[in-house]
C-alpha positions as CSV (number, residue, x, y, z in Angstrom):
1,X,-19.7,-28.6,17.4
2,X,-21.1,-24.9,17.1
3,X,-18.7,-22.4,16.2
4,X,-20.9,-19.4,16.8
5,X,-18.3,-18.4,19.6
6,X,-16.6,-19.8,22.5
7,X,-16.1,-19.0,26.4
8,X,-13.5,-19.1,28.4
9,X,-14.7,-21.4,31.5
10,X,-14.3,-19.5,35.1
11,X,-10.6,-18.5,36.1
12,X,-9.1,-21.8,37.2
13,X,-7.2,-24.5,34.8
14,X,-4.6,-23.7,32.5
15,X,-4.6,-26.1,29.4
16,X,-1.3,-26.7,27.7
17,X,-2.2,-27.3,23.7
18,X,1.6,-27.1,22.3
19,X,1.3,-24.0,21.0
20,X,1.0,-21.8,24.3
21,X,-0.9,-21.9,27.0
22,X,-4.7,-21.3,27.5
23,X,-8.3,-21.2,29.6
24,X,-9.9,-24.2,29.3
25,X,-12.1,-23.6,26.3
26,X,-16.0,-24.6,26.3
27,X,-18.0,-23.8,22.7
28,X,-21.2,-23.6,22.9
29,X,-23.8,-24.7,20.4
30,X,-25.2,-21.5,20.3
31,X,-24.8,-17.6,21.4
32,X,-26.9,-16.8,24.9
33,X,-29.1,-13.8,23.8
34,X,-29.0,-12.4,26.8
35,X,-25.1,-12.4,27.1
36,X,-25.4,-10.2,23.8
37,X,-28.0,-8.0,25.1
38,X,-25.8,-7.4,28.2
39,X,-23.3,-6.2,25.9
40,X,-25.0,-4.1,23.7
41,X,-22.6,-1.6,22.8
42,X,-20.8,-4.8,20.8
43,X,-24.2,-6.5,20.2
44,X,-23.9,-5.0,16.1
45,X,-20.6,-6.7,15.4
46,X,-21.8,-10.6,16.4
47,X,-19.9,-12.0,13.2
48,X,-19.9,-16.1,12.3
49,X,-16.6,-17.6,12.3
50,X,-15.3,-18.5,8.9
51,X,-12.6,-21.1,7.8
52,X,-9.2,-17.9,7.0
53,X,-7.7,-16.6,9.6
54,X,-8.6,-13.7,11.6
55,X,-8.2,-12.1,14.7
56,X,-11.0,-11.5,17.1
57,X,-11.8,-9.4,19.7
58,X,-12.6,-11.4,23.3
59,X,-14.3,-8.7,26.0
60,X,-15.2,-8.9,29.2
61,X,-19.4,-10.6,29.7
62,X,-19.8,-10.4,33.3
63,X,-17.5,-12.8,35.1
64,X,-15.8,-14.6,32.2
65,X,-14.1,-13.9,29.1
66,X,-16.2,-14.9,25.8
67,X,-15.9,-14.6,22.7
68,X,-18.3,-14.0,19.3
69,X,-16.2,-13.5,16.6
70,X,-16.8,-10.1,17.7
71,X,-14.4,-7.3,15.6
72,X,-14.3,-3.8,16.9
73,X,-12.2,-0.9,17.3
74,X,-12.6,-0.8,20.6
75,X,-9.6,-1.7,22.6
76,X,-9.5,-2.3,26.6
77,X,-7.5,-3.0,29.5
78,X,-9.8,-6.6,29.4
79,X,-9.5,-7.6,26.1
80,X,-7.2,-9.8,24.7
81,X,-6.7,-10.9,21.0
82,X,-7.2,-15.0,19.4
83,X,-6.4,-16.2,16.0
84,X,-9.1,-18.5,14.9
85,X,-8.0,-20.9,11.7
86,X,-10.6,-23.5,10.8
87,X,-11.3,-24.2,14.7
88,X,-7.4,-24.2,16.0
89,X,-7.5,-21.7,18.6
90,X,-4.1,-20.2,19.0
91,X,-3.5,-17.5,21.5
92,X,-2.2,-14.4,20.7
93,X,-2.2,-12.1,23.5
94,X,-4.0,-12.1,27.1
95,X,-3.8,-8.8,29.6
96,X,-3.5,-10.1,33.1
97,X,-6.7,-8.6,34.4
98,X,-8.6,-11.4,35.1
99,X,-8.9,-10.7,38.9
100,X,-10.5,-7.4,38.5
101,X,-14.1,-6.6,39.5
102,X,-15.7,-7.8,36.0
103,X,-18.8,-5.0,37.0
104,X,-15.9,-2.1,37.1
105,X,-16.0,-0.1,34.7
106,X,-13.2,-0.3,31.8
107,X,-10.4,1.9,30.9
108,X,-10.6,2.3,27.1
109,X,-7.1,2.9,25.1
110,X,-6.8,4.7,21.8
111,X,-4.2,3.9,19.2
112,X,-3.3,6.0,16.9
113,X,-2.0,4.2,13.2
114,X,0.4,6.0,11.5
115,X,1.6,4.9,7.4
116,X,4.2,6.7,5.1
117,X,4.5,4.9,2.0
118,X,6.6,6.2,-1.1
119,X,6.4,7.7,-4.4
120,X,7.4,5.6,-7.3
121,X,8.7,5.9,-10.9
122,X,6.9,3.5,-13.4
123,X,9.9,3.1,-15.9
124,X,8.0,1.1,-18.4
125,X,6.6,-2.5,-19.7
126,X,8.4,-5.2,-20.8
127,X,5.8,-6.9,-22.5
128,X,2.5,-5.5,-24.1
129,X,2.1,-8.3,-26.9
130,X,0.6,-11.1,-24.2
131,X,1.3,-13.5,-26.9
132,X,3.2,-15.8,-24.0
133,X,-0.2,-15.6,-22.1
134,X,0.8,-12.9,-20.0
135,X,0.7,-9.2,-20.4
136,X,2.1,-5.9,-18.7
137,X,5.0,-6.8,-16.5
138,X,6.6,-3.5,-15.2
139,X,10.4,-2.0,-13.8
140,X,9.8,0.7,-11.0
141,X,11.8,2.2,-8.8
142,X,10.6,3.7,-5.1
143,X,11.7,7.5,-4.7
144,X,12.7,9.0,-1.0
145,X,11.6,12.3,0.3
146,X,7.9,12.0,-2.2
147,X,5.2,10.2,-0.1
148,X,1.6,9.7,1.0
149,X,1.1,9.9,4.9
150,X,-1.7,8.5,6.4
151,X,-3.2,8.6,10.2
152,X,-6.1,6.4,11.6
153,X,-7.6,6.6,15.1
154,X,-9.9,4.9,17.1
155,X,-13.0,7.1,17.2
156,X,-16.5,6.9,17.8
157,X,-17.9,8.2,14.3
158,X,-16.6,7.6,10.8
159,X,-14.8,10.5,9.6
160,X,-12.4,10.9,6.8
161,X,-9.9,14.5,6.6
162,X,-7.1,15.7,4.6
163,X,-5.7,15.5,1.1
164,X,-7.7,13.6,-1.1
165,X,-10.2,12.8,0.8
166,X,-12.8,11.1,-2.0
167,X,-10.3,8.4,-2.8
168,X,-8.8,7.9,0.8
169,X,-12.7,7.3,1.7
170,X,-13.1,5.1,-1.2
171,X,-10.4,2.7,0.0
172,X,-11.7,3.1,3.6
173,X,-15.3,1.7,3.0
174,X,-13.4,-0.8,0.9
175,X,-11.6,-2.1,3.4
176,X,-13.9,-2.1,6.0
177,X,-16.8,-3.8,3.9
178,X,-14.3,-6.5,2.9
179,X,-13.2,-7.5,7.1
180,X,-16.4,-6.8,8.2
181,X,-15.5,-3.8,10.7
182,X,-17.3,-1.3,12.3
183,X,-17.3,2.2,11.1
184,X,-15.3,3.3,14.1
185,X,-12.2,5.6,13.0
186,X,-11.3,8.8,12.3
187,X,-8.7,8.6,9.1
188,X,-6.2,12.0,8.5
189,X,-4.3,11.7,4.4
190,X,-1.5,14.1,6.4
191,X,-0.1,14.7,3.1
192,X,-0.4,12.8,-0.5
193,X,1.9,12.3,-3.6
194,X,1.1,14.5,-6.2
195,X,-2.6,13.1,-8.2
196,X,-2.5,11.3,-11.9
197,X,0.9,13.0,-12.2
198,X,2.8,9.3,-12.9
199,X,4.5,8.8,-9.8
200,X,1.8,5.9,-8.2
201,X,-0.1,8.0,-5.8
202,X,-3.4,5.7,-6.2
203,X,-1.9,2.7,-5.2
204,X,0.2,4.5,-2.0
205,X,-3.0,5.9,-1.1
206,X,-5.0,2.6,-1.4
207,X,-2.1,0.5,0.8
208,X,-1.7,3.0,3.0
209,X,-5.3,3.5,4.2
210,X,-5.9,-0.4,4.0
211,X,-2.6,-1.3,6.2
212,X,-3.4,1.8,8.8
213,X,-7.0,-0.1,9.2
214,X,-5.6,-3.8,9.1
215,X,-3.6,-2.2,11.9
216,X,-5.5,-0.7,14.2
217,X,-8.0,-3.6,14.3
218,X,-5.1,-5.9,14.4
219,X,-5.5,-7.8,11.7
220,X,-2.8,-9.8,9.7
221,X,-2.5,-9.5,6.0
222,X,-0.1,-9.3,3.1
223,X,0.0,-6.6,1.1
224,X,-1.1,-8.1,-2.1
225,X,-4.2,-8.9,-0.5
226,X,-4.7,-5.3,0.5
227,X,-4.0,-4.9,-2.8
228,X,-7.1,-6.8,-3.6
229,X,-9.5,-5.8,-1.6
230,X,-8.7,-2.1,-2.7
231,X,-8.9,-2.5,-6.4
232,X,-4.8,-1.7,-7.3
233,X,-2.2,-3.6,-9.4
234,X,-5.1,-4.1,-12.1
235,X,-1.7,-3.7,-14.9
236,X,1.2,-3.1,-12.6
237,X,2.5,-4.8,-9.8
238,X,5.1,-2.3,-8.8
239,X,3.4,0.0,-6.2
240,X,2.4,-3.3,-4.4
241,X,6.0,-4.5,-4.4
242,X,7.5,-0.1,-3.5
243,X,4.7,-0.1,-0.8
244,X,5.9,-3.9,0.9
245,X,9.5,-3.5,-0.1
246,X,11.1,-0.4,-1.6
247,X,14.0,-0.3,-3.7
248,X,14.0,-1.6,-8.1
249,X,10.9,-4.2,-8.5
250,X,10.1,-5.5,-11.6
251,X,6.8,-7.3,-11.6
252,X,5.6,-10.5,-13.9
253,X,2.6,-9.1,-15.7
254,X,-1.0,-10.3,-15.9
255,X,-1.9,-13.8,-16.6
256,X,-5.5,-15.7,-17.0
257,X,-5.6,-16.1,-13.4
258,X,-3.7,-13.0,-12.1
259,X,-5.0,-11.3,-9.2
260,X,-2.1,-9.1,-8.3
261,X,1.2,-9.2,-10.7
262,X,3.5,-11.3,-8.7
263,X,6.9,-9.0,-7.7
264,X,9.4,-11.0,-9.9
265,X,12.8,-9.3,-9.0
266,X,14.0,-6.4,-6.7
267,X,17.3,-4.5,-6.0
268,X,18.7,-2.5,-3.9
269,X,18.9,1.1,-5.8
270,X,22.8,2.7,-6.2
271,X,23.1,5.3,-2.9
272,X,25.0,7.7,-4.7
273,X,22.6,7.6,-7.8
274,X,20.0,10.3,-7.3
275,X,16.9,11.2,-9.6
276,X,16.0,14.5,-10.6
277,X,12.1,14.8,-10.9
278,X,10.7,17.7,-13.7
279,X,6.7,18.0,-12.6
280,X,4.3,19.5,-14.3
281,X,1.4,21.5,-11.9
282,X,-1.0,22.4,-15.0
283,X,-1.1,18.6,-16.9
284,X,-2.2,15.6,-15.6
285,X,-1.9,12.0,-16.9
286,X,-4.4,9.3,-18.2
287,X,-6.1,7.6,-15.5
288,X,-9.0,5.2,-14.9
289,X,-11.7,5.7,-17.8
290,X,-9.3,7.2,-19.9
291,X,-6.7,4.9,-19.5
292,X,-9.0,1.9,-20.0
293,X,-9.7,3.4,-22.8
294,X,-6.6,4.0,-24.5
295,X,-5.2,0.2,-23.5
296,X,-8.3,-0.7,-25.5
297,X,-7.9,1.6,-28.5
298,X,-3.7,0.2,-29.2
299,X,-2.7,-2.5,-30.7
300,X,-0.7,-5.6,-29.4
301,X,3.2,-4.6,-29.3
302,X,5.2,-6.8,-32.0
303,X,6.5,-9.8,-30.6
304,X,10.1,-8.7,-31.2
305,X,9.5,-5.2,-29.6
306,X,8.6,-7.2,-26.2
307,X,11.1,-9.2,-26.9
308,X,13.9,-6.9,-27.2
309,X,12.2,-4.9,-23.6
310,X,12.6,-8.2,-22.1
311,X,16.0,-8.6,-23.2
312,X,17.2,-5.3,-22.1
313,X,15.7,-5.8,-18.7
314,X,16.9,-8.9,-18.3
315,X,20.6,-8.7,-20.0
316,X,21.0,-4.9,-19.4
317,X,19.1,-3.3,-16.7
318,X,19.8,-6.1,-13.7
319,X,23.2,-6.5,-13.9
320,X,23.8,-3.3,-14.3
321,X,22.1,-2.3,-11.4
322,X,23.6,-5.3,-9.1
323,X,27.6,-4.2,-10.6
324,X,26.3,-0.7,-9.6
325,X,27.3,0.2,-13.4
326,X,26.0,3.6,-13.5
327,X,26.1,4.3,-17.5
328,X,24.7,0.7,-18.2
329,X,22.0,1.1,-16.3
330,X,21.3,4.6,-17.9
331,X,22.0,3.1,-21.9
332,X,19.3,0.5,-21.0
333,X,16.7,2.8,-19.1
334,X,16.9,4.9,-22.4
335,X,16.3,2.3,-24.4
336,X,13.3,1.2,-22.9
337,X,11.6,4.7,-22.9
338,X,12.8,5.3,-26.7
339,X,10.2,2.0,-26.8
340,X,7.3,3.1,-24.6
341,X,7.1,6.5,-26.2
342,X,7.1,4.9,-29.9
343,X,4.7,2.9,-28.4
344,X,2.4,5.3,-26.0
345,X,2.9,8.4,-28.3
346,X,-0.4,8.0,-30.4
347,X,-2.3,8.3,-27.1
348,X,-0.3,11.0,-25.4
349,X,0.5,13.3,-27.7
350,X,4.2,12.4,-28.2
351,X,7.1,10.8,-25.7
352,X,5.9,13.3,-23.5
353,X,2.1,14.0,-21.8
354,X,3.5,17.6,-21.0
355,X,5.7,19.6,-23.8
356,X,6.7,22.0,-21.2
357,X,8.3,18.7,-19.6
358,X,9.9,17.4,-23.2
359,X,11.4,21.0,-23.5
360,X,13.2,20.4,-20.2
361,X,13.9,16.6,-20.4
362,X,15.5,18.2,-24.2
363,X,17.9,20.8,-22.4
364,X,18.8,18.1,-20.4
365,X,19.9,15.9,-22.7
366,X,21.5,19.0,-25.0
367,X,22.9,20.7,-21.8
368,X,24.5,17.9,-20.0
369,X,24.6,14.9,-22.0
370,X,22.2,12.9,-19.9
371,X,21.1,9.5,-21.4
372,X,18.9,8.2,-18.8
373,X,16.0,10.3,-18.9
374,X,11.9,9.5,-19.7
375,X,8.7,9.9,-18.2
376,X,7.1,7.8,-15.6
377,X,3.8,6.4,-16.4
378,X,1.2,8.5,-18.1
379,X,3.4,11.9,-17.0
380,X,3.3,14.7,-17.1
381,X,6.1,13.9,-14.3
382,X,10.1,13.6,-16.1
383,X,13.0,11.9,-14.9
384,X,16.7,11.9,-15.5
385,X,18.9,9.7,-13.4
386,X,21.9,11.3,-12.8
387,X,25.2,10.1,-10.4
388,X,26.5,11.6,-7.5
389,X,24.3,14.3,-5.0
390,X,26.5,17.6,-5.7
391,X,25.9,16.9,-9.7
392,X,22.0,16.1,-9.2
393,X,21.7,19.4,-6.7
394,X,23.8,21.5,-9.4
395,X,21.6,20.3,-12.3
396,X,18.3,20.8,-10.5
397,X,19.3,24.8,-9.7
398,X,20.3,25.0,-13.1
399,X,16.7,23.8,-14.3
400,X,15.1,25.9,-11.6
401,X,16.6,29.1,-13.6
402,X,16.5,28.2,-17.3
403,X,12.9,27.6,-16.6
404,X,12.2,30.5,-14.4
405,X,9.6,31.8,-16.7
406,X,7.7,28.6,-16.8
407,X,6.2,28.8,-13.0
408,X,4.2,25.2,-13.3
409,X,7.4,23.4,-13.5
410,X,8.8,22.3,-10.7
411,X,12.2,20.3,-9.8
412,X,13.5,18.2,-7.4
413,X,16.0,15.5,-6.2
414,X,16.0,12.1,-4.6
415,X,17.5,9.3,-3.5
416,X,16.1,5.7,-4.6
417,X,14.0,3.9,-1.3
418,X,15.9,0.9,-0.4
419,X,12.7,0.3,2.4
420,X,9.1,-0.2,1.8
421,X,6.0,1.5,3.9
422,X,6.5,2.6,7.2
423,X,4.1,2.1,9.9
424,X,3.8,3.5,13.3
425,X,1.3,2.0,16.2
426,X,1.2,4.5,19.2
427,X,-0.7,3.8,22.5
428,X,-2.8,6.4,24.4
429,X,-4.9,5.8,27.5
430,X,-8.0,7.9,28.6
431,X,-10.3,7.0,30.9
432,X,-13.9,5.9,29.4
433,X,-16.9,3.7,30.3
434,X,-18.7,0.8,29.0
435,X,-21.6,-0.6,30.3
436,X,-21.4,-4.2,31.0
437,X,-24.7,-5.3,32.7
């Protein structure tokens, strides 16, 4: 049996299949060129069903529904949406309009895709020997009130706006290549997490562009595959497990067949625990060649080292964040960094990317006895964790003015995420035309 497309036969029987209800379905051994030419406008997108699941547009020929695998951006009142798995037909959605004058001309809606997805610290590895036959495996934690926002339209033209435009256009053509979509979007970065400053803004923007597409075109796929198809979670999991789920993730590393590190754990973070950030505007840390290249150049971690990381996750930093045991937590944290700067300093120029940020991160520790305190990532961004709002608030004022005279610095407070990525599907209708004979 062909599976070039399939037609919905006339207006009339109603088959019952067990898993809703449907047209009587007829699939031909072959496409009718002249139904494509009649629809030229969709004629570019005639795609050759494949054995995953997808979701395919079904538009209006002249009077009947059919269906070519066809995926576009364009969305009417006389379209409806299948999922197709290995030649089950399963029907998603069907607008009632099946009594209209098929010759009429159609009243096109827009949707507009809106995706906020978090900031994140990168609080360390647990195991960088690999002698277990895995490697990496990471503790993060997703950070409120820091975050990339992106916007996607239907549009008639590819065009890409905003902050960081070259990457967001990057992860565009990525994802459209890899489903196979038309170029038909206009895509808005409304605002972006800070560049190669430690706090996961590569990943954010790479999820966030690839779910606002997946969106709009209605397709259905997991994060980690976005993850994929975009390039991210080559070492760390974490910004695939902030962007799906929010909160403290701890991923499981890189094995021999790894595609994405698998999010092991994840916790809801303390709401009375707050993070002070200390951001450096004139450094900015490793990233892709350079990092690569600096992974290369060190040598495997000492057994015991990764050992004694994965003890302290495991025996210190999870319970302590599950019996909310603020000073635990913080003991354990420290520990970790003590290790990662030993471990990262050869390549970094210290515990710190950014000495303006290890003068601060000092006074912290001098000023008001912090303990939990390190850098995230490759920097230059700081941390201390530090309990209760009013102590956070007075602590990040009293940065602000011992540092006064140091204008790239910059401070501020937040709560842990406890959600993942937000997205936002709104609905506009205008009035438009498309031929159809």
């Amino acid at each position: 049996m062909g599976l070039d497309g399939f037609e919905f036969g006339g207006f009339g029987t109603m088959l019952d299949t067990g898993l809703s209800s449907f047209k009587q379905l007829r699939w031909p051994t072959a496409l009718p060129a002249t139904v494509a030419a009649r629809n030229s406008p969709l004629a570019d997108y005639i795609h050759t069903l494949s054995q995953r699941t997808v979701r395919y547009t079904i538009y209006r020929a002249t009077n009947r529904y059919t269906c070519y695998g066809v995926r576009s951006c364009i969305t009417t009142r006389r379209m409806a949406v299948v999922r197709i798995q290995a030649g089950d037909v399963a029907m998603q959605t069907l607008t009632p309009y099946l009594d209209e004058d098929p010759m009429a001309p159609m009243s096109c809606s827009s949707r507009r895709i809106t995706v906020e997805s978090p900031a994140r610290l990168h609080l360390g590895f647990v195991d960088l020997n690999g002698d277990l036959g895995r490697q990496f495996g990471s503790l993060g934690l997703a950070l409120e009130d820091l975050s990339t926002t992106v916007v996607v339209e239907s549009s008639a033209a590819f065009s890409i706006d905003g902050d960081d435009v070259a990457r967001a256009e990057k992860y565009a053509l990525s994802t459209l290549q890899a489903f196979e979509l038309p170029h038909r979007l206009a895509l808005t970065v409304d605002n972006a997490i800070p560049e190669h400053a430690g706090l996961g803004s590569g990943t954010q923007l790479a999820l966030a562009v690839a779910a606002a597409i997946a969106e709009l075109f209605g397709l259905d796929h997991s994060v980690r595959e976005l993850a994929r198809i975009t390039g991210r979670g080559q070492r760390s999991g974490i910004g695939v497990g902030v962007f799906a789920e929010g909160g403290f993730v701890v991923d499981g590393g890189r094995g021999p067949d790894t595609v994405v590190p698998p999010l092991l754990a994840r916790f809801e973070f303390p709401d009375d625990w707050r993070v002070v950030l200390v951001g450096d505007a004139k450094h900015q840390g490793l990233s892709g060649a350079a990092e690569r290249s600096a992974f290369e150049a060190m040598s495997p971690m000492h057994s015991g080292v990764a050992a004694d990381l994965c003890r302290l996750t495991l025996m210190g930093v999870f319970p302590a964040l599950v019996e909310r045991n603020f000073a635990a937590f913080t003991t354990h944290i420290a520990a970790i960094q003590a290790t990662m700067g030993a471990y990262f300093g050869p390549c970094q120029g210290g515990a710190f990317t950014s000495t303006n940020v290890a003068e601060a991160i000092d006074w912290l520790r001098a000023t008001y006895e912090l303990v939990g305190v390190g850098q995230s990532s490759w920097g230059p961004t700081g941390f201390a964790f530090i309990e209760g709002e009013q102590r956070a608030d007075d602590i990040r004022a009293s940065l602000a003015k011992r540092f006064a005279t140091v204008p790239q610095l910059h401070f501020s407070v937040h709560r842990g995420r406890n959600r993942g990525a937000e997205i936002s599907n709104y609905a506009r209708t205008n009035a438009a035309t498309m031929a159809t004979g």
